[in-house]
C-alpha positions, 0 to 999 in steps of 0.5 A: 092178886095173891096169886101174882104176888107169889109168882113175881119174885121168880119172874124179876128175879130173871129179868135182873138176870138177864139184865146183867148177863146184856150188860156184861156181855155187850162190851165183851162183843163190842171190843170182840167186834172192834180187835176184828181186822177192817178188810172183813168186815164190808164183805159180811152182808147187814142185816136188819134184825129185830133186836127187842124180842130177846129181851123185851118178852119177860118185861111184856108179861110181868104187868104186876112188877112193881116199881122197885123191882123194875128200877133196880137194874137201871142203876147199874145199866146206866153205870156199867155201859154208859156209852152203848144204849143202843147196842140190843144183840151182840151177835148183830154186827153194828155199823160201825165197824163197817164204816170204819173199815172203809174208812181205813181202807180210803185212808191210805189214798188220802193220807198218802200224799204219794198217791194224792199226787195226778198221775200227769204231774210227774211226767209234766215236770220231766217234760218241763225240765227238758224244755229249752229255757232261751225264748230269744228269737235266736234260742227259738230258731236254735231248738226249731225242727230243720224244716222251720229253720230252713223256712227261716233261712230262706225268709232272712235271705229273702228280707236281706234280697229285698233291701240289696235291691232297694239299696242298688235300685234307688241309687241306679234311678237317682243317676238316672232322673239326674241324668235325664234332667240335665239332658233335658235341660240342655235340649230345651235351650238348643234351638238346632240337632247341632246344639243339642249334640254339644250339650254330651247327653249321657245315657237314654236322652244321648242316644236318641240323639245319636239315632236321629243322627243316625237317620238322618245320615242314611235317609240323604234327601228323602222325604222329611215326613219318612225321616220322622216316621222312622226316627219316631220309632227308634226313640221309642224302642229306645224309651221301652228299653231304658224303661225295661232295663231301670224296672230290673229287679223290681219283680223279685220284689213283688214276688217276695211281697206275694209268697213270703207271707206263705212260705212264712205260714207252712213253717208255721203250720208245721211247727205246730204239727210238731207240737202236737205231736210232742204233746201225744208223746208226752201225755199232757196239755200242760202250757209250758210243753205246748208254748215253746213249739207254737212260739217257734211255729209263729216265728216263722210267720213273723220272719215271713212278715218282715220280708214280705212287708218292706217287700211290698212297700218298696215295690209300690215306690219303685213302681211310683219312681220308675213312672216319672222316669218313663215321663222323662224319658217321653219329654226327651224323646219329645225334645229330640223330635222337636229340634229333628222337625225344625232342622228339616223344615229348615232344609227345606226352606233352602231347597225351595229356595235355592231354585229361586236364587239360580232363577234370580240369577240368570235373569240379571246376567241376562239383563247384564248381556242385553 
């Protein structure tokens, strides 16, 4: 025990040495650390060291220090550097600076707001700024490729055909049932081809009257089953042509019902090959670049639509009309028949009767001589 107490002095008089020389010169080499420039400090690798032996070895081999002695530095250790307890070694670059570099060095991305921005947002806004403003269909048909306007162009005159015909045809059958009635009328009331021909049938129904005139002109005295034969015949190839003739127009109808729908459907489909590619060229799906060439590509499958619609209903109708005037064209064929079989059975009453009277005749004149 003497023995240590002699030698203690000189050891605790070292420990408080080095004590004070950590504690000055850690906040020297942390301020060292922290001036340094922050793109340095990721590229010097870190490594873990053992920071406790430079230290730690005098207060390991000092058992018999007393409490005093050991306390003293404490003092000035918590009132010299209150805010690094954990720094051991000055020559050991902390965390901390590290992480500060990378921080500074992400900073600019995050406090720039320039470099914050997508890369497509600027190209979106140009993109957008070139963008016809007018959604109308006629500012739509206006920036369409020439290939949609001609597919619109083409479907409009095809809606303004379909309607001049609708226009023309309907007027054309009215006259025409009008016509065919009155006709009819006036051969259901006559009881002989004489009083038919007073009633002046214009239009299909007189000229089956003047045909079996006609007939019965060039037949003379034939045979009254050949007379109606070959007068059958004439009045219905005049029925085919009057029913060929009044159906004129009605086929541009179901074609524009039939092809319009598609010729509408490849300006669509080309509209919209256009828009994609704008939207290649561009760089950017944004929905205001890709709107207005897909709402031009539709139009044309609307126009189409309206063409082929109205088309297609108005050849159904005309197909309804057209049949009733076929069944009246029929009744007037029936009624000039009729009156045609009744004046030849007529004629043939008086031929056979006729012998009869000269027969009647001679016999009384013979009375009369005898």
């Amino acid at each position: 025990m003497p023995t240590l107490r002699r030698t203690s002095p000189h050891r605790t008089g070292l420990s408080a040495l080095l004590a004070l020389v950590v504690l000055l010169v850690a906040p020297a080499g942390m301020q060292a650390l922290a001036q340094q420039p922050a793109v340095e400090a990721p590229a010097q690798p870190v490594v873990p060291v053992q920071t406790a032996p430079a230290i730690q070895p005098p207060a390991a081999q000092s058992p018999s220090v007393s409490a005093p002695s050991v306390q003293t530095p404490a003092p000035a250790a918590r009132t010299g550097a209150p805010a690094t307890p954990e720094v051991a070694d000055p020559l050991v670059p902390p965390l901390a600076p590290a992480g500060t570099a990378a921080d500074a060095g992400a900073a600019p991305g995050a406090s720039d707001p320039a470099l914050a921005t997508p890369a497509g947002e600027g190209e979106d806004a140009s993109v957008v700024a070139q963008l016809p403003h007018d959604l109308s269909p006629w500012g739509m048909f206006m920036a369409a490729d020439w290939v949609v306007k001609a597919v619109m162009i083409g479907l409009a005159f095809a809606s303004v055909v379909t309607w001049t015909v609708w226009l023309a045809k309907s007027l054309e059958l009215m006259v025409a049932k009008a016509r065919l009635r009155r006709a009819l009328r006036g051969y259901l009331a006559s009881a002989s081809l004489d009083e038919a021909r007073k009633v002046g049938a214009a239009g299909p129904a007189g000229a089956m009257l003047r045909t079996t005139d006609l007939e019965l002109q060039r037949s003379g005295d034939l045979p009254a089953d050949g007379i109606k034969e070959r007068v059958s015949i004439s009045l219905s190839r005049i029925e085919v042509a009057a029913g060929r003739a009044i159906t004129r127009g009605t086929g541009l109808l179901a074609t524009i019902g039939a092809t319009a729908p598609f010729v509408g459907l490849f300006g669509t489909v080309w509209g919209i090959m256009n828009s994609f590619i704008g939207i290649s060229k561009a760089q950017t799906t944004n929905l205001a670049v890709v709107a207005p060439g897909i709402a031009e590509a539709l139009l044309a499958t609307a126009i189409g639509l309206v063409a082929a619609i109205p088309a297609v209903v108005i050849y159904n109708h005309f197909s309804r009309q057209v049949s009733g005037y076929r069944v009246l064209m029929g009744d007037a064929s029936a009624e000039v028949l009729r009156l045609l079989s009744r004046d030849l059975d007529r004629r043939d009453v008086a031929r056979r009767a006729r012998p009869e009277a000269v027969r009647s005749e001679a016999a009384r004149l013979r009375a009369a001589a005898e």
